[in-house]
N, C-alpha and C positions, 0 to 999 in steps of 0.2 A: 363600541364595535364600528367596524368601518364599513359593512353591509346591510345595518339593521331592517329597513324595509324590506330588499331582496328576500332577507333570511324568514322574516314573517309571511314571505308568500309560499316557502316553502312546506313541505310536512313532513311530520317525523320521521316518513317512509324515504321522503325526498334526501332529508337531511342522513338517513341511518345508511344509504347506498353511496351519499357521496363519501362516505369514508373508507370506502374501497374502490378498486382498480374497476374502470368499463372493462376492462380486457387486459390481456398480456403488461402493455403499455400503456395505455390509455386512461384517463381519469371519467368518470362520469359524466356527462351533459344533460342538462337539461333547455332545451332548446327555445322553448316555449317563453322560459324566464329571462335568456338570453344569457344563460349560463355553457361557456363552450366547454368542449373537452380539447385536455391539454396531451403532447403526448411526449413519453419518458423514455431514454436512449442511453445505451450502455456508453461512454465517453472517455475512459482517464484520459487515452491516449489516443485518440479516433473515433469517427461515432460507429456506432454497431446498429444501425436499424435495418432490421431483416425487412426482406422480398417479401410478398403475398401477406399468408396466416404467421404471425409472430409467434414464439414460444421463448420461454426464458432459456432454456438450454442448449437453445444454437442449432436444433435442425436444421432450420433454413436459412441460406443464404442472405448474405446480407449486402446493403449498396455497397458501390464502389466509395472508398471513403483514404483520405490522406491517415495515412499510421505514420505519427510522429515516434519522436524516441519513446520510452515508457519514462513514469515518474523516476524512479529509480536512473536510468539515464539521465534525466535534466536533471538532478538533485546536484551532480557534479559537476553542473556548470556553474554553480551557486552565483544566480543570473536573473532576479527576477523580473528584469526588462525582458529577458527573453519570455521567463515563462508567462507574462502578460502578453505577447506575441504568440506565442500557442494556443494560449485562452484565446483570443481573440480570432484566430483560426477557426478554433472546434465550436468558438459562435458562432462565425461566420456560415460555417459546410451546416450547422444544426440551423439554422434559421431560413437556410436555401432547402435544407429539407424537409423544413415542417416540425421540426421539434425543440419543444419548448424548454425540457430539461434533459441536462448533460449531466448525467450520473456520473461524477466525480470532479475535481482529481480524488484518486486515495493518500490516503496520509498517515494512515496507524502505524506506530513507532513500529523499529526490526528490532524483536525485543531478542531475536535468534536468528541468526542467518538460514535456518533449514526451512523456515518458513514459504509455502511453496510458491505465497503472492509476493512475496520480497518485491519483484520485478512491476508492482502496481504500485509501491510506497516509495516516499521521497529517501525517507531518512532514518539515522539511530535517534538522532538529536531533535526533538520536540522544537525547541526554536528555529531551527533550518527548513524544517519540514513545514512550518505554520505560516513563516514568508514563502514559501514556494506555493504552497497552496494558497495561499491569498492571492497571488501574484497569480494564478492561473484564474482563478475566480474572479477577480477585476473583468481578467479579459474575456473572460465569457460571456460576463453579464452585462459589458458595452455593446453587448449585440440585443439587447432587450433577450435575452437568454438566461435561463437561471441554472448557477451551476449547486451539485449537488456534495457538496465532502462526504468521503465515506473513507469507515465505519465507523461509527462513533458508539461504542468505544473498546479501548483492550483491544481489540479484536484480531489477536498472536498467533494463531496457527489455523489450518487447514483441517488436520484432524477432526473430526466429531464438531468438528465447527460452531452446530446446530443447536448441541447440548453443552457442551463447554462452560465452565465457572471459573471465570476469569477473578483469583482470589488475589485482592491487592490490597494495600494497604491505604491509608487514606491520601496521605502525604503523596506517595508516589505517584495515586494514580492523577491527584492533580497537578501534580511536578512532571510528569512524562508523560501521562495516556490523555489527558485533555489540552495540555497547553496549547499543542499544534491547533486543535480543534478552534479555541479563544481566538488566536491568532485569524485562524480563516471569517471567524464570526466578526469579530468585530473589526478587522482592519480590511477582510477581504467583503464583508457584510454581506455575504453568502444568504440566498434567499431560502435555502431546502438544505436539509441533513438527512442522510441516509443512516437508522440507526441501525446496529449491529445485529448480527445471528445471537451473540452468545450470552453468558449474562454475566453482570458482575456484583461478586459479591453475593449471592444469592438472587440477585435480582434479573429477568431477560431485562433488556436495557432498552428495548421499546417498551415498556411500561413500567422505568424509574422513574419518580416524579422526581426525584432530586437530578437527577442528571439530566432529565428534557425538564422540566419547568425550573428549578432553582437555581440550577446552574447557567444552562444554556438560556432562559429568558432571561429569569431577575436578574442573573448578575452581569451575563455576556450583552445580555439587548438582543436576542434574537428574534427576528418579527415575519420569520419565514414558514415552512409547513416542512415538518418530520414524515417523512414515506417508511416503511419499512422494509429489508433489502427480501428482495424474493420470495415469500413463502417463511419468513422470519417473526412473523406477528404470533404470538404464542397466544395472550387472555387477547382477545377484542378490546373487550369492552374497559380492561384496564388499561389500554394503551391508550384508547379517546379521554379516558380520564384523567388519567396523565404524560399526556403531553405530545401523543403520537396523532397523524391526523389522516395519513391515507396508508392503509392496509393494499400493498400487493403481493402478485397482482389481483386479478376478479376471482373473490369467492363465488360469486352466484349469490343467492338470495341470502344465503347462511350466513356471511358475515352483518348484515344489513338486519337480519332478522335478530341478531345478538343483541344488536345495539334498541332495535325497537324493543324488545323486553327486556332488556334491562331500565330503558325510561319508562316502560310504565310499569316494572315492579321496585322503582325508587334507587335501585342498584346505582343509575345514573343520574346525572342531573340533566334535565333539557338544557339550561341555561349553562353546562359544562360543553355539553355540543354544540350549543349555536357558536361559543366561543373559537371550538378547533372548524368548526365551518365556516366561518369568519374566518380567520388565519388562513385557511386553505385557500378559498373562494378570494381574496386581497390577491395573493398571488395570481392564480388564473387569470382572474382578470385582467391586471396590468401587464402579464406576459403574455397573453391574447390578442393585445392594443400593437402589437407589435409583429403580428403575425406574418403581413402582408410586405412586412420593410425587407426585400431580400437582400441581400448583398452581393457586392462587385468582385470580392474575392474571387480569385480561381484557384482548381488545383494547381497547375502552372505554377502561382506563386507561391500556392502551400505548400509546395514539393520543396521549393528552394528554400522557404521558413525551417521546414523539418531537415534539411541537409546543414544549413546551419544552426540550429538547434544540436545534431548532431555532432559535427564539427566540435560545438565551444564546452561539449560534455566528456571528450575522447582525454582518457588519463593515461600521461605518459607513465609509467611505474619504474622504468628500470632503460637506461641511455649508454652502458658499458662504452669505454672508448669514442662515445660520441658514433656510433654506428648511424644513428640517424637525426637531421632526414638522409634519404637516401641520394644518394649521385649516380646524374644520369648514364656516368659509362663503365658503372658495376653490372655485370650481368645478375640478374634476379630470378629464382624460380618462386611458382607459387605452390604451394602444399597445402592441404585441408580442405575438405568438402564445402565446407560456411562459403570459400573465395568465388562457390558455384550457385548454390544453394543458399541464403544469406538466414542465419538466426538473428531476426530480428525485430520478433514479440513474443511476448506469453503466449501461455496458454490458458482459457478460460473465454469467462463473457466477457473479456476484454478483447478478443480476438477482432481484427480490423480486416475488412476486406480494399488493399487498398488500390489507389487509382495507378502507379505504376511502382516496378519495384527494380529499383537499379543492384547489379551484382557486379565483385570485381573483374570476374574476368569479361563483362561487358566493356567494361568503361576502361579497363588496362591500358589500350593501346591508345586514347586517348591523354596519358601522360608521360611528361618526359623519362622513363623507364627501359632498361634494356632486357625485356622482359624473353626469356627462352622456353621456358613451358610450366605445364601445371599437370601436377598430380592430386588425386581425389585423396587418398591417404588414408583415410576410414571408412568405414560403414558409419552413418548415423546414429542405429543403437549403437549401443559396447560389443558388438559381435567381431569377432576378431578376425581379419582377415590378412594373412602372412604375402600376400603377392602384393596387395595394395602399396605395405608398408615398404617390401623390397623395389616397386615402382618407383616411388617418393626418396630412397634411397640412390637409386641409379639417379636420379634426375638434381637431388643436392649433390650431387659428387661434382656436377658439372658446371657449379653455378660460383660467382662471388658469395651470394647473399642469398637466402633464404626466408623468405616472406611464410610463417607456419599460422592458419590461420587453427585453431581451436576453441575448444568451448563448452558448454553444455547443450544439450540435446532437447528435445521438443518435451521428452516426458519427463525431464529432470526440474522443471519449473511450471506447475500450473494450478490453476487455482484447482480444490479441491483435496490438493497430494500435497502433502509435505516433502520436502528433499527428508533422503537417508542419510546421504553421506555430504562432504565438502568437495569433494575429489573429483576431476575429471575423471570423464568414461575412461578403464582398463586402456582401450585400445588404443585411445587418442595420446596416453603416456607411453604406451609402449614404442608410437609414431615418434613422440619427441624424444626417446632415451636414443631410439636409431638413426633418426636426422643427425644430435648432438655427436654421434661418433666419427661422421662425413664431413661434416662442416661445422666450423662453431660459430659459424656467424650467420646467426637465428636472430632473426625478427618474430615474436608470435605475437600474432593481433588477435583478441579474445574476443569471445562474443556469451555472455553472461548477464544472467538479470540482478544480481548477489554476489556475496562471497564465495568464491570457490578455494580452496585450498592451494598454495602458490607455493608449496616446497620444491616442484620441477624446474624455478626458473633460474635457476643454478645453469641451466643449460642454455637459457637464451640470454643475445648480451640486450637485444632491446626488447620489451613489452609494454605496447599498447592496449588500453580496457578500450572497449566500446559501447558495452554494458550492452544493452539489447535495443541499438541504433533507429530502427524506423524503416520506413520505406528506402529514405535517402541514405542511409547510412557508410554504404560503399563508398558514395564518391566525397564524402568527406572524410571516410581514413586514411583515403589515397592520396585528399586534402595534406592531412599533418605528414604520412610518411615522406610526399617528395619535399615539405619545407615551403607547399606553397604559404602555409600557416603554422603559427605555432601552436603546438598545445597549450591547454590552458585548461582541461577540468582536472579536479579533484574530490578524493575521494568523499561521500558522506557516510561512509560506514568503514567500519574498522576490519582488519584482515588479522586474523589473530594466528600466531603459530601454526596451533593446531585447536583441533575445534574445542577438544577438553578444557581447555584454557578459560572457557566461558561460562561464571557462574549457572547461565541456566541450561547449561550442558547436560546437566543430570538427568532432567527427567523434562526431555520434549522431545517430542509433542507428548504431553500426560499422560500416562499412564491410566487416567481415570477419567471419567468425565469432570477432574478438575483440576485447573491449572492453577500452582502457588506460584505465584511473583516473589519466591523468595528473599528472591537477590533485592528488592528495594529499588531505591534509583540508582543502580549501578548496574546500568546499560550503556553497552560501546566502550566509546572510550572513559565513561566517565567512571567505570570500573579500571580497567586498564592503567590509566594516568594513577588512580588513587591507591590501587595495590601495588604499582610501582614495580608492573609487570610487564614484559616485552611483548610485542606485537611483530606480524612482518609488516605491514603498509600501516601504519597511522590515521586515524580520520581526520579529512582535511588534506593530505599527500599526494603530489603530483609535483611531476619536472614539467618542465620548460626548454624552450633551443633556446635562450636569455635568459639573463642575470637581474634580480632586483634588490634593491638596497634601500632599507627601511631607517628613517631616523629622523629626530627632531619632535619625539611624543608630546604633547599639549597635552593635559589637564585642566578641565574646569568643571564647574558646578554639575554641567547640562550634558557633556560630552567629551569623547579624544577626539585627538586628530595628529593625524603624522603626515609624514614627507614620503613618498616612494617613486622611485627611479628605476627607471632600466639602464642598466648598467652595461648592458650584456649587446649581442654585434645585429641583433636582429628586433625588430617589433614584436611585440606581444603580450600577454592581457596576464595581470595577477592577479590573485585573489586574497584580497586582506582580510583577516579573522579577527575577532577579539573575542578575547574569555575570560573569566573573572573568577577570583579565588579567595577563598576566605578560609583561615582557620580558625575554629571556634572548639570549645570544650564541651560546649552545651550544645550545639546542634549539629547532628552528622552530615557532611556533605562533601560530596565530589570535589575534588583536589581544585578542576576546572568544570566551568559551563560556557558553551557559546551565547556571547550575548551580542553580537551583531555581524554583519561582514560587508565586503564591498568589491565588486568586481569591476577591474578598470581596464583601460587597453593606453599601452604605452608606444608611443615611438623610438625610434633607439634615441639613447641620452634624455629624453622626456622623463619629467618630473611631475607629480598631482601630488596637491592637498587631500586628502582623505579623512574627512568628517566622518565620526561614527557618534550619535550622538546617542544618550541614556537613556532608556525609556522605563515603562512600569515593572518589567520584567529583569530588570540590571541587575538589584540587589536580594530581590525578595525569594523568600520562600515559605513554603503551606508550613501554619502551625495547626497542629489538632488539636489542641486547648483552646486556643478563640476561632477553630475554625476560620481560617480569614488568613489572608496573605499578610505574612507581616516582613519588616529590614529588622536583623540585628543589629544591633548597637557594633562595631569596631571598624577596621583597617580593611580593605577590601584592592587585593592586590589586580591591576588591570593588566594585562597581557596580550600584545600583540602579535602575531606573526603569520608566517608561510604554512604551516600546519600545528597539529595539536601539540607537535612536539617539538618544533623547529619554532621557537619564538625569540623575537628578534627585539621586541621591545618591552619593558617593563615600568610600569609605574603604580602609584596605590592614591587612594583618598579613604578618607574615613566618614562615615554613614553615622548618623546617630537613628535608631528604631525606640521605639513605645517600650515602657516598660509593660511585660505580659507576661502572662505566663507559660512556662516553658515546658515542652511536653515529655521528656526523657530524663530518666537515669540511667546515664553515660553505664555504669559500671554492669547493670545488667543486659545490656545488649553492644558490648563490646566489639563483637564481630560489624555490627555495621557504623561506628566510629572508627574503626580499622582499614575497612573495606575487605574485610576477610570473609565475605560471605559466599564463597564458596564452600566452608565450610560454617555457616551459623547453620546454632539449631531451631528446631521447629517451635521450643518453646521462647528463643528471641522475637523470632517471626512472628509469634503469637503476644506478644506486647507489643510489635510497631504495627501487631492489626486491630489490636483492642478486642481478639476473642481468642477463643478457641478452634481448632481444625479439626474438623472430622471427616475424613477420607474416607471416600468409599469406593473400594476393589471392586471389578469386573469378575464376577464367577461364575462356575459353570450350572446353569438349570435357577437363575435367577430372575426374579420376577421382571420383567419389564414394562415401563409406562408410555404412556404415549409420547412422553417428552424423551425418550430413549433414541438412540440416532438405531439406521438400519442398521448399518455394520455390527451390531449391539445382536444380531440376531445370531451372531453366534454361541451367545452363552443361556441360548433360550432355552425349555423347557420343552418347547415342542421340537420333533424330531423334523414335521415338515417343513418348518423356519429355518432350524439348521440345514436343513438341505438347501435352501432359498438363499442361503446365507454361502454357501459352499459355492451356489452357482453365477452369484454376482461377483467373490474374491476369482472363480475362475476367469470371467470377462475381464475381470479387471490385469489380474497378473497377465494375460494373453496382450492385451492393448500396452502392458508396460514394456512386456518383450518384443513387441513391436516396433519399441521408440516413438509410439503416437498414441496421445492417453486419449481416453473415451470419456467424452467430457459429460456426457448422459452419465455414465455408471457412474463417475467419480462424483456427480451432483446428488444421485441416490442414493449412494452408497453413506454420504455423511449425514444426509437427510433424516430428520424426526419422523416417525409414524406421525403426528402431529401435522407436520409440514402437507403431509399428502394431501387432506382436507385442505388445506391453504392453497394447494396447489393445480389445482384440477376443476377451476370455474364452477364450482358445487356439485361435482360428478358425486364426490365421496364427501358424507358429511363428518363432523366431529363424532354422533355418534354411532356412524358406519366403523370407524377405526379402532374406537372403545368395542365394541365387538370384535374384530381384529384381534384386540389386545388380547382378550378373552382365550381366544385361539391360540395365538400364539404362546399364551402361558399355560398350556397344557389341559384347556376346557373345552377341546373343539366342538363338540357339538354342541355343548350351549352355548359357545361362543357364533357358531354359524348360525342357530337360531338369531341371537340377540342383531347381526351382520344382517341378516334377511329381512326382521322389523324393521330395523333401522332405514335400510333401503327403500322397502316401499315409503316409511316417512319423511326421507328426503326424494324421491320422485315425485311427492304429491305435493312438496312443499316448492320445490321448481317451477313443477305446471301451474300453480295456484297462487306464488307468489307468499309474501309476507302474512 
């Protein structure tokens, strides 16, 4: 241990509190020992530390703080200088404010576009996703700053969050739900992990010993400390035990009290906890040593980091006739509420309060533009307003060019909600069916944190993404429209048809408290490519105002490398990809995988060497026989190009791997040799998981546990809960028809009875709520009896201590 003396001055009371939260934020201190308290900030994309009294649900107000793109935004710049430049930022602004840890970036695969945090995660693709996050983690943590990845792991929907079984298979879950994670641990050496709500496997995942001790220490080298995300700690005292080391936020005495009895009824080991108090207490301290070091950063320049951060993210999708950029002496109107109002974050505890926030029609006249006016065009919900639309009609009729901004809306992305649909708001289509009959020369510049369904752009000849921009985000789309820049991001998720299209279309968000990863690893495009099924946009897809020309592929032992030129009449940046394919009879796999990429900025006629060299992840994949990453033995086809589908160069080497043994028979799970799993059945799925599945339906007047989410209170037994239950879906559909979600209800609403004791600084104890349960399964009054002991034994246990 790297604190031994410290930790022996401690006592078991010392040591059973430091493994939860002082507070909201804040870790424990002990003053006397010269142990400080550290303090914890909401960050993927800006920091979030609230004004006054902190609360995890966003009550109050929080500083002024730079709101960069979101993950999801930078994934598309696939740019990791940059995103070490953002890291390095959100070190900065956290280190000028006192806080020690930056709760992210997020990274958990998009295992479904309806997912409602999409707009918090980089990527479809685990290797994309794991250098992004590393890449934001370097630069965090050059600030003597510790950044946090989250969720580790699964962690695929919104829905029931809290209770969720994230049911996967082995292979997959370490071929797509951890890799990114590896990636950030060991190349980004991430000091803290944020572990998940939900559980997998059976298991909550704050207290898997294989995934925080076997996986993430012995085999990753992770030498950092496990927090658990809000109110997410389910056993205590199983989580100190394996592998989890600070419970937030403040139980009060009750989590503290767990742990001292369970060490003196042998439950635990003392020398298990001096271990995760060690762990915890390395960190503190060295990110302590560091407290007073402020930094020179300003907003000033973080503003212009996030506008170009912005800028190198923005995907051209669609250039008809070269409509853009645009020319100064086309008249242009502008249409759509966003060009006023700018969508340009989630929603959730990610929310950024930030230092300034530029909109198009500010910064308009500022560029060369021959701009005549602007219509609102919508309402922000979907509520339909027929003058608006005839407004924005009159006003294309008058113009060369039509600038249509659109998008999704505030309640259509946030954490807690799942999306329903892929589809823009009713209204904002109805706006584009009646622009396209006035003028067809649309421009629409989107504003989205995900997939949204792209069947209407039949009508526009150019569209720009900007996914969900930042503070700065305006004035770098006004960047690429006039050509003062070219575009240059591309897409890291795929845009499918239509949404059916996507194995795990069927049934998400679950139906049940449990989610089947049936589909395997065939997520994005790695399904897409291997069914040899059409998509609209491609992962990896984005135009350009230039031309680039790939050639001269090298091969050798350790790496490729090619030639790439712009060809084309203008400067600007490509983005080279490589993927690797291999066909095998014995092991199922993706047609393609990314295994490296590289972003360059060219001059016109300028030509670069492009090294993409090999690393541990090039050829491998999980066997479940040796447990152990292993290379098959053959041919292994290498693949370069512009996107997943547009590859421009090709070449192969041959691998030789261990003779092992091999984990399948091809013939009974043919569906996923095929990639036809959108139709495999449950008993395939139930050999690439090595068990059986037992599902279990939500019914009406069923028992419920404390590990049951609220919204679960609609199929209670008691008739009061069902009421309780009636009148939290009422706040919440109210806040939806609003177009502004109620981020309180929606934190409740997915929230464990469980959670409540977690969450309430030991207002309510564990067995205040087992009484509760009581109640609400149809025992009220001796469920209020058992509510009322219980109460005075946790009032007496507050006042008195341990």
């Amino acid at each position: 241990m790297n604190n031994t003396e410290l930790i022996n001055k401690m006592t078991l009371q010392q040591k059973a509190f430091f493994m939860s939260g002082k507070s909201t934020w804040e870790t424990v201190s002990y003053e006397e020992l010269g142990i400080p308290s550290i303090f914890l900030s909401d960050g993927p994309h800006g920091l979030r530390k609230q004004e006054g009294a902190a609360d995890h649900l966003g009550l109050n107000a929080s500083l002024k703080a730079t709101c960069f793109p979101t993950a999801a935004t930078i994934a598309n710049s696939w740019d990791e200088e940059l995103g070490e430049e953002i890291g390095r930022s959100l070190g900065a602004e956290a280190r000028n404010s006192d806080v020690h840890v930056v709760l992210g970036p997020g990274l958990n695969i998009k295992r479904n576009p309806l997912c409602g945090r999409n707009f918090e995660y980089f990527s479809e693709d685990p290797y994309q996703a794991g250098k992004m996050a590393a890449a934001y983690t370097r630069g965090i943590q050059e600030n003597g700053v510790v950044a946090c990845p989250k969720h580790f792991a699964a962690n695929s929907q919104e829905t029931r969050r809290m209770t969720v079984d994230s049911i996967i298979d082995e292979r997959t879950l370490h071929e797509i739900y951890l890799t990114g994670f590896e990636i950030a641990v060991t190349e980004g050496k991430a000091k803290s992990i944020m572990s998940a709500y939900n559980k997998v496997n059976g298991v909550y995942v704050n207290e898997d010993k294989e995934l925080l001790r076997d996986i993430l220490v012995d085999k990753w080298g992770f030498s950092g400390f496990v927090v658990s995300d809000w109110g997410g700690s389910n056993d205590h005292v199983l989580g100190v035990k394996n592998g989890s080391h600070l419970e937030m936020p403040s139980t009060g005495v009750n989590g503290a009290a767990e742990i001292v009895a369970a060490v003196q009824n042998g439950q635990l080991s003392e020398a298990i906890l001096d271990e995760r108090v060690d762990e915890l207490l390395t960190i503190i301290l060295e990110t302590s040593r560091h407290a007073t070091n402020k930094s020179e950063r300003t907003f000033k320049l973080h503003h212009e980091v996030a506008k170009k951060a912005a800028r190198e993210s923005i995907v051209l999708l669609k250039n008809e006739e070269n409509i853009l950029p645009l020319q100064a002496d086309e008249s242009i109107a502008i249409i759509g509420d966003f060009a006023q109002t700018p969508r340009y974050q989630g929603a959730g505890s990610s929310v950024v309060n930030p230092t300034k926030l530029d909109s198009t029609l500010e910064l308009i006249d500022s560029y060369p533009l021959n701009f005549k006016g602007y219509a609102q065009g919508y309402k922000r919900s979907s509520t339909s307003d027929q003058s608006l639309i005839s407004e924005a009609v009159a006003l294309a009729k008058k113009v060369d060019t039509v600038l249509l901004y659109v998008g999704l809306d505030e309640i259509s992305e946030s954490e807690g909600l799942d999306r329903t649909t892929l589809s823009l708001p009713e209204n904002q289509l109805a706006l584009i069916a009646a622009i396209a009959e006035v003028n067809p020369q649309i421009v629409t510049i989107l504003s989205a944190g995900s997939v949204i369904d792209m069947s209407w752009d039949t009508a526009s000849k150019g569209v720009l993404h900007g996914y969900l921009a930042g503070q700065a985000g305006a004035g770098a789309m006004l960047d690429i429209l006039t050509g003062k820049y070219s575009p240059s991001g591309k897409l890291s998720e795929t845009y499918p048809v239509d949404y059916w299209d996507l194995p795990s279309a069927k049934d998400y968000p679950s139906s049940t408290n449990q989610a089947i990863y049936q589909e395997g690893p065939y997520i994005g495009y790695r399904y897409f490519e291997t069914a040899n099924k059409s998509v609209k946009y491609p992962f990896g897809f984005g135009l350009s105002y230039t031309d680039f020309e790939y050639s001269d592929l090298q091969i050798s032992e350790t790496g490729i490398s090619c030639l790439i030129k712009n060809s084309g009449t203008v400067a600007g940046a490509e983005i080279v990809q490589f993927y690797v394919s291999c066909q095998s009879d014995a092991i199922y796999r993706p047609s393609k995988e990314l295994k490296g990429f590289k972003k360059l900025f060219l001059e016109v006629g300028e030509e670069q060497l492009v090294e993409l060299p090999f690393d541990d992840k090039t050829f491998r994949y999980y066997n479940t026989a040796t447990k152990a990453w292993e290379i098959e033995s053959g041919t292994y086809h290498l693949l370069v190009g512009t996107n997943v589908q547009d590859i421009r160069l090709t070449g192969s080497i041959y691998q030789s791997g261990k003779q092992v043994p091999l984990p399948y028979n091809p013939t009974a799970i043919s569906s996923y040799f095929t990639a036809a799993v959108e139709n495999s059945s449950m008993s395939e799925f139930e050999l690439i998981l090595g068990r059986a599945v037992r599902l279990t339906p939500f019914t009406k007047g069923q028992t419920l546990t404390i590990n049951d989410s609220i919204s679960q209170l609609a199929y209670a037994k008691s008739w009061l809960a069902r009421a309780v239950y009636q009148i939290l879906n009422r706040i919440l559909k109210q806040s939806k028809k609003k177009g502004k979600p109620n981020l309180n209800v929606l934190f409740i609403y997915n929230m464990t009875f469980r959670a409540v004791s977690k969450m309430t600084d030991g207002l309510m104890s564990f067995a205040m709520m087992e009484g509760l349960m009581v109640m609400i399964n149809g025992r009220f009054w001796f469920g209020t009896k058992q509510l009322l002991k219980a109460t005075r034994m946790n009032r007496k246990r507050q006042k008195q201590g341990i």
